[in-house]
N, C-alpha and C positions, 0 to 999 in steps of 0.2 A: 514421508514428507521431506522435501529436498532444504537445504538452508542456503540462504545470501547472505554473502557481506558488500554493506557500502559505506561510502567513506561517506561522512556528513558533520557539517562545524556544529562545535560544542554548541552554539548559541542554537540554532535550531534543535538539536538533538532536546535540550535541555528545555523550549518551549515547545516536542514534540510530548516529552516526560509532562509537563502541563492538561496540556489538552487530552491527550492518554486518562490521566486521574483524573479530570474531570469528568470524563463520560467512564469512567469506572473499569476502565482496561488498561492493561502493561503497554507497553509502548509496541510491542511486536502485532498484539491484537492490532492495534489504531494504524498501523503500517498497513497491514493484512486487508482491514474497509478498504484503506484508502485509495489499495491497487483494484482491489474488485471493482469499486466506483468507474476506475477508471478506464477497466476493461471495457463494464459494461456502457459506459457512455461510449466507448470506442465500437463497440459494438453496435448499439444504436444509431451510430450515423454514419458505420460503412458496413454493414452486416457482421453476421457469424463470423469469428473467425476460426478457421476449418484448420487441426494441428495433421501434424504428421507432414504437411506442404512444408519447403524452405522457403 
């Protein structure tokens, strides 16, 4: 598994930590949904997207 770093202000970061321990996951889990959601909606309304292409 590869790792990211991003830069994000304390104030979100901190009502990411929130919503994280509310649905019962570390903040990296709630990260991890949040980008899959966002593939797959991206996915849903332009197709597949096909890797190995630039």
């Amino acid at each position: 598994m590869k790792s990211l770093s991003i830069r994000i202000e304390p104030e979100l970061l901190d009502k990411l930590h929130i919503v994280a321990d509310y649905e019962g996951r570390s903040a990296n889990s709630q990260i991890l949904i949040l980008i899959r959601r966002c593939v797959e909606q991206y996915e849903k309304e332009h197709g597949e997207i096909e890797l190995g292409r630039k």
